[in-house]
C-alpha positions as CSV (number, residue, x, y, z in Angstrom):
1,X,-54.1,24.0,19.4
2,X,-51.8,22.5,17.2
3,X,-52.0,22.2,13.7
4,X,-52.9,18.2,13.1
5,X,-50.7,17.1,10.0
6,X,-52.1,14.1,8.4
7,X,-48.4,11.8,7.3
8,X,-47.6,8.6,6.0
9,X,-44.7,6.2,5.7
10,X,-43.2,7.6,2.1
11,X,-44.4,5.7,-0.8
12,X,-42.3,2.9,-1.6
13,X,-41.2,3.3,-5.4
14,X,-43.0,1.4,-7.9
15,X,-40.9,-2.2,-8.9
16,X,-38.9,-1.1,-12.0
17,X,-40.8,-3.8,-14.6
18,X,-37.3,-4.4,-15.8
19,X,-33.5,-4.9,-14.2
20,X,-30.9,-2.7,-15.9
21,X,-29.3,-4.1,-18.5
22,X,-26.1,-5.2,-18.4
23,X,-23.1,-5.6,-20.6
24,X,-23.7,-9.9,-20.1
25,X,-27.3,-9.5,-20.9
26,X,-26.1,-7.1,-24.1
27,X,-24.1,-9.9,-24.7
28,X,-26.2,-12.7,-24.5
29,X,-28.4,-10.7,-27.0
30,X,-26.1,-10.4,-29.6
31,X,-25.2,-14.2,-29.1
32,X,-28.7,-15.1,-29.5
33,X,-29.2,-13.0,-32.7
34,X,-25.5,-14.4,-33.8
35,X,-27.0,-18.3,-33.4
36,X,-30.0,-16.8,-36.3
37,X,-27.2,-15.9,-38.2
38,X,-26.3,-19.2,-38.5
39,X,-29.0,-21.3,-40.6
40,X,-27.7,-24.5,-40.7
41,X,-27.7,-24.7,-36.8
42,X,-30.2,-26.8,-35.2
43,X,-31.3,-25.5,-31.6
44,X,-31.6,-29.1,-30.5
45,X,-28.0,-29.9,-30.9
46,X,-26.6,-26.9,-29.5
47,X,-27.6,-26.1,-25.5
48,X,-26.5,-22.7,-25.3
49,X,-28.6,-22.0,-28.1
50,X,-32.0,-24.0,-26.7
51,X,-31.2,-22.1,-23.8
52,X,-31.2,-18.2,-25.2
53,X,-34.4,-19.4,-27.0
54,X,-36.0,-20.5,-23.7
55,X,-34.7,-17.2,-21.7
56,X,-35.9,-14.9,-25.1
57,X,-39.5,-16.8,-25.1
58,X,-40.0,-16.3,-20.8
59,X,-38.0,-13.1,-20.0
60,X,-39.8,-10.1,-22.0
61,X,-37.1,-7.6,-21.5
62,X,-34.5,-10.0,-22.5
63,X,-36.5,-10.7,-25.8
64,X,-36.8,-6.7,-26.2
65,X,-33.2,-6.7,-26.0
66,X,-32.4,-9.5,-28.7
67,X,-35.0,-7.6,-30.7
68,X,-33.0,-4.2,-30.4
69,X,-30.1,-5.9,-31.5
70,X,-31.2,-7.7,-34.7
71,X,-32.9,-4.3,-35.5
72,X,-30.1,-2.3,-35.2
73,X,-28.3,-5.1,-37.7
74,X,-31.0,-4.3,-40.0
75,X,-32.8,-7.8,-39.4
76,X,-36.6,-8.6,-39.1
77,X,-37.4,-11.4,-36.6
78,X,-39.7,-13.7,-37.9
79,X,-39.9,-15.8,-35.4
80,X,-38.3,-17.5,-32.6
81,X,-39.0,-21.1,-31.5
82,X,-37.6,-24.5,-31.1
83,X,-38.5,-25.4,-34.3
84,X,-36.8,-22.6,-36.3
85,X,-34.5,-21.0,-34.3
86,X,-34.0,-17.2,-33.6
87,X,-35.3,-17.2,-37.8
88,X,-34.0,-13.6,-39.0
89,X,-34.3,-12.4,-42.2
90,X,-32.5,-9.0,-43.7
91,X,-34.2,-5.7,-44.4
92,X,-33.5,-4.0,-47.8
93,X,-30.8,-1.3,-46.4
94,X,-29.3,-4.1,-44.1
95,X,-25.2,-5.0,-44.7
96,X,-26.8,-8.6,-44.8
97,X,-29.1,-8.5,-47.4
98,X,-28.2,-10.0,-50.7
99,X,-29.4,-8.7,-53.7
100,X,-30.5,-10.7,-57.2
101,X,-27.5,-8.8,-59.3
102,X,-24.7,-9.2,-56.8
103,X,-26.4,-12.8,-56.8
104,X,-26.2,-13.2,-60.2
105,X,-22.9,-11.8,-60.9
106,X,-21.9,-14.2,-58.5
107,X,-22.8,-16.9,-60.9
108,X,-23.0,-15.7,-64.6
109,X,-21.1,-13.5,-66.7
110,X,-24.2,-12.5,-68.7
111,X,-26.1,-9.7,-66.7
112,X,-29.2,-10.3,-68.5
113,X,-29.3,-13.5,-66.7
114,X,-29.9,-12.1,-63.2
115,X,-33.9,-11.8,-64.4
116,X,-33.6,-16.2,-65.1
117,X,-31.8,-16.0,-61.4
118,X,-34.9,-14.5,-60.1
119,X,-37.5,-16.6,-62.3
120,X,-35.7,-19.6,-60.5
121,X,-36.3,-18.4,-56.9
122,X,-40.0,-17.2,-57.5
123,X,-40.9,-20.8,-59.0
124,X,-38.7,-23.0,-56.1
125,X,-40.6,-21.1,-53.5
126,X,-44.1,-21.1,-55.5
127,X,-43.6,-25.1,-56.0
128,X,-42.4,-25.1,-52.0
129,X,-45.6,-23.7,-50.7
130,X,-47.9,-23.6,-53.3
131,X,-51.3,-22.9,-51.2
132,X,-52.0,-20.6,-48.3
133,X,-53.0,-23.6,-45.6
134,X,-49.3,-24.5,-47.0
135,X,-47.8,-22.3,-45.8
136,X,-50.0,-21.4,-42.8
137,X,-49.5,-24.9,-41.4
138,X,-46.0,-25.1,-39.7
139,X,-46.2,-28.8,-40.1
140,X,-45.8,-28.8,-44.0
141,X,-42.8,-29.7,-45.5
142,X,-42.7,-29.0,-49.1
143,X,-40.2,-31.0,-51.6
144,X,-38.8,-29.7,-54.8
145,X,-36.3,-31.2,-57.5
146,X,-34.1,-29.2,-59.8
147,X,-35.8,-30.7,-62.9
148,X,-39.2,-30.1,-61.4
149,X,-38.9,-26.7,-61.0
150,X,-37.2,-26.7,-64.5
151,X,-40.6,-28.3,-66.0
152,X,-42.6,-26.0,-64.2
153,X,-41.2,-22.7,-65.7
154,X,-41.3,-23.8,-69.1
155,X,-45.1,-25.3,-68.5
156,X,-45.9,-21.6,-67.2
157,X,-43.6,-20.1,-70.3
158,X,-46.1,-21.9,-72.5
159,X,-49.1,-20.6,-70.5
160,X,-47.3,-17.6,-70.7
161,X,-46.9,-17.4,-74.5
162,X,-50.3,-18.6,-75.3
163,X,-52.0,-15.9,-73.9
164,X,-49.2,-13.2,-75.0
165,X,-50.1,-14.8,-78.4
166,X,-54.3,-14.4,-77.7
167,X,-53.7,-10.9,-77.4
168,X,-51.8,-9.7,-80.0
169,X,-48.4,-9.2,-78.2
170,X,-45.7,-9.4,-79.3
171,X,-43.9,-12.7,-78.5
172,X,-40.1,-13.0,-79.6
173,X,-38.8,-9.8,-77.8
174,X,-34.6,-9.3,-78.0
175,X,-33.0,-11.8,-75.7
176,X,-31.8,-9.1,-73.2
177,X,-35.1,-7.3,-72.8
178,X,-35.3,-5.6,-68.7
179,X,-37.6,-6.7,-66.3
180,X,-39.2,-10.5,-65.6
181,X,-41.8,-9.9,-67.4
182,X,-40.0,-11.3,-70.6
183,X,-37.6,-13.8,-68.4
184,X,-40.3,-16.7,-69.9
185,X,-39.9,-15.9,-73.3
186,X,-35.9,-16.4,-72.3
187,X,-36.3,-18.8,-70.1
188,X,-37.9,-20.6,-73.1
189,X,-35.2,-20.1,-75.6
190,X,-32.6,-21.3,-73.0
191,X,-31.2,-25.0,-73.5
192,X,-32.5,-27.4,-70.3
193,X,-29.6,-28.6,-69.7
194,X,-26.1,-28.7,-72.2
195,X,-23.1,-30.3,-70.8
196,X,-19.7,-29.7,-70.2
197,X,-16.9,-32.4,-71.6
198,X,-17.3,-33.8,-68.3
199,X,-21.0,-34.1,-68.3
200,X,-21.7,-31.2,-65.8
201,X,-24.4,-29.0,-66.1
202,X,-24.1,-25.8,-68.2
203,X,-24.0,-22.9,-65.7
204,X,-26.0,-21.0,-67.9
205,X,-28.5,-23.5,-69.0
206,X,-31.9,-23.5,-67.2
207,X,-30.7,-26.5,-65.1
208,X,-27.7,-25.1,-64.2
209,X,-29.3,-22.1,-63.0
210,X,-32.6,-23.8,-60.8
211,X,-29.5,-25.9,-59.7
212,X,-27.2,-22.7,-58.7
213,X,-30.5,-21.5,-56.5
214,X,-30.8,-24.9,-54.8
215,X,-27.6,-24.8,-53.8
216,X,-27.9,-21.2,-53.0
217,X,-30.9,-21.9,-50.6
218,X,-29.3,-25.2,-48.8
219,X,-26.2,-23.1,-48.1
220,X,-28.6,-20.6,-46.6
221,X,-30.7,-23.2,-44.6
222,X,-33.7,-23.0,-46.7
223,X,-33.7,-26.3,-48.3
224,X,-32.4,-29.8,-47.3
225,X,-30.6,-31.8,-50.0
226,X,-32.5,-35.8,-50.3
227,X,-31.2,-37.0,-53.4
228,X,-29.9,-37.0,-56.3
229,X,-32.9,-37.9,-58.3
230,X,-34.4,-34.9,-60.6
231,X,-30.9,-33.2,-60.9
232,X,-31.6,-33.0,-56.6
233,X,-33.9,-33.4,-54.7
234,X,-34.5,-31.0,-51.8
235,X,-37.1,-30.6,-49.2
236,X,-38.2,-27.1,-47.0
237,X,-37.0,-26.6,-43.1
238,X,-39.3,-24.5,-41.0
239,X,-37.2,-21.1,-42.0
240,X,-37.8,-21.1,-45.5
241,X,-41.5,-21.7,-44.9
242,X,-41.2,-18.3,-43.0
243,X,-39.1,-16.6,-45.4
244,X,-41.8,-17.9,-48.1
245,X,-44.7,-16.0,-45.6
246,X,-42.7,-13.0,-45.5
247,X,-42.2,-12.7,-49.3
248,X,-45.7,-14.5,-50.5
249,X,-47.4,-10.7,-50.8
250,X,-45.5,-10.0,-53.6
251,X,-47.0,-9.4,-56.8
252,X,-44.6,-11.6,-58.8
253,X,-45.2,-14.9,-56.0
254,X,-49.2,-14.0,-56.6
255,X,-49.2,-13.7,-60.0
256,X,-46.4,-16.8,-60.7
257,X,-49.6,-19.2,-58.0
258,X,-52.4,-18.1,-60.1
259,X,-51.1,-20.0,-63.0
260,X,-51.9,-23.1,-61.1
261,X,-49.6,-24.9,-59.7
262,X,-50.1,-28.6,-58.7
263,X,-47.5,-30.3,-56.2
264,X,-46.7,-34.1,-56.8
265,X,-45.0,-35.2,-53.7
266,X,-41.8,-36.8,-55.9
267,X,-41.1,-32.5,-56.2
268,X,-42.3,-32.6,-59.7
269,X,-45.3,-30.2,-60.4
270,X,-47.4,-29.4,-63.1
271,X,-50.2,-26.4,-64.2
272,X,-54.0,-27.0,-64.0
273,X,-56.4,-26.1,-66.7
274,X,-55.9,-22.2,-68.1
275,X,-58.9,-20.1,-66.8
276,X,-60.2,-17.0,-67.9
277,X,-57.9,-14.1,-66.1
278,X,-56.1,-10.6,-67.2
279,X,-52.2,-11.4,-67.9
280,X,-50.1,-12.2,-66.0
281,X,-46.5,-11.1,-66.9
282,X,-44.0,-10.8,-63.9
283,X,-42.6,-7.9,-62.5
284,X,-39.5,-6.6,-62.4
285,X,-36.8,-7.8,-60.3
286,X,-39.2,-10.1,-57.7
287,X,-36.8,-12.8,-56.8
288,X,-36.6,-14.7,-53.2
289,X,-35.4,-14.0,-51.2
290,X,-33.2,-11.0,-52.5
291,X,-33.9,-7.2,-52.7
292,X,-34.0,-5.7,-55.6
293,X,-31.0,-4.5,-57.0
């Protein structure tokens, strides 16, 4: 009797979940996280662009791809969508980051200034977004002016001193004191504005540098020029309303909100009543959206 040998029809392999990459799919990656390099572009005017975004969003290894590539670029995908693009922003070892003292070198002679560089970016993105459901609620678009976020600091530099003041501390500190924690009492002592012969702002004036981060920012496709009103007035896109979630855990943003900042739609702002809290001083180096140096 023979042996019975119980066979089947060899088991078809399992559907790879993926196709090998190729070099054009490589290539379309890097394209895609090239286009979030690019702030200022708008998906809606460019169709290769919309289209990447639309293969990244409905083709899951094509979006672990894109991710692959803007991680080994040192990037951090924040998010990708019609509204913001492939939004990117760089990690602290990444050849893209930029940091507060190259930034500040970049527009002042006076190193000490880098700290007033910093002060300026905190309170721009603290009058940009200056509740949670702001910046929770993609719809919001928030509006700053130059002098607005010039009023603002100096409000919160008075805040600031007062309660230095209630507690002993001392408040007139040498001008080139480390750290932001004494950028208001220097902020303070700087002139708003000044003027060269030809009635420009004073680079080194508190004006001049709100305005240097404005610029910075709109260059950067954070902020939307509007007007020349205030010394400029800017309003938010949708990426700087991510970079702003990214950054908002940080101790200076916290700390620079629970002053109490009140947004007036013109981009002015101003402080609510003082209420009873520890102090408040910033810390070192906390400027957006740059790593510390």
């Amino acid at each position: 009797m023979s042996e019975h040998v119980e066979w089947s029809e060899p088991e078809a392999a399992a559907p790879s979940t993926s196709a090998a990459v190729t070099p054009a799919d490589a290539a379309d990656a890097a394209r895609l996280v090239a286009f979030g390099l690019q702030p200022k572009l708008q998906p809606a005017r460019d169709q290769e662009y919309t289209e990447l975004l639309r293969r990244y969003r409905e083709d899951p290894p094509f979006a672990r791809l894109a991710d692959a590539v803007a991680a080994g670029l040192g990037l951090v995908v924040l998010e990708v969508s019609p509204r913001a693009g492939m939004a990117v922003t760089a990690a602290e070892d990444s050849v893209f980051a930029v940091r507060m003292g190259d930034y500040a070198r970049r527009t002042s002679a006076d190193s000490g200034d880098r700290f007033l560089h910093g002060l300026a970016h905190l309170a721009v993105a603290a009058l940009a977004f200056p509740r949670p459901e702001d910046l929770a609620d993609d719809g919001y678009i928030g509006r700053v002016s130059v002098n607005g976020v010039d009023a603002f600091v100096r409000q919160a530099c008075r805040r600031l001193e007062e309660r230095a003041e209630e507690q002993g501390e001392n408040t007139d500190p040498a001008s080139d004191a480390p750290g932001l924690e004494a950028a208001w009492r220097i902020w303070a002592r700087r002139t708003a504005t000044g003027a060269t012969k030809d009635a420009r702002r004073l680079a080194g004036s508190t004006t001049g540098i709100v305005g240097k981060a404005v610029a910075f920012l709109t260059d950067s496709g954070f902020l939307q020029r509007t007007g020349d009103d205030n010394g400029g007035t800017y309003r938010t896109t949708a990426r700087y309303q991510l970079q702003v979630r990214d950054m908002a855990g940080s101790a200076a943003m916290a700390e620079l909100l629970e002053l109490g900042v009140v947004p007036v739609t013109d981009g002015t702002a101003t402080l609510l009543p003082p209420e009873e809290s520890d102090d408040l001083d910033l810390v070192a180096d906390a400027g957006l959206p740059f790593h510390s140096a």
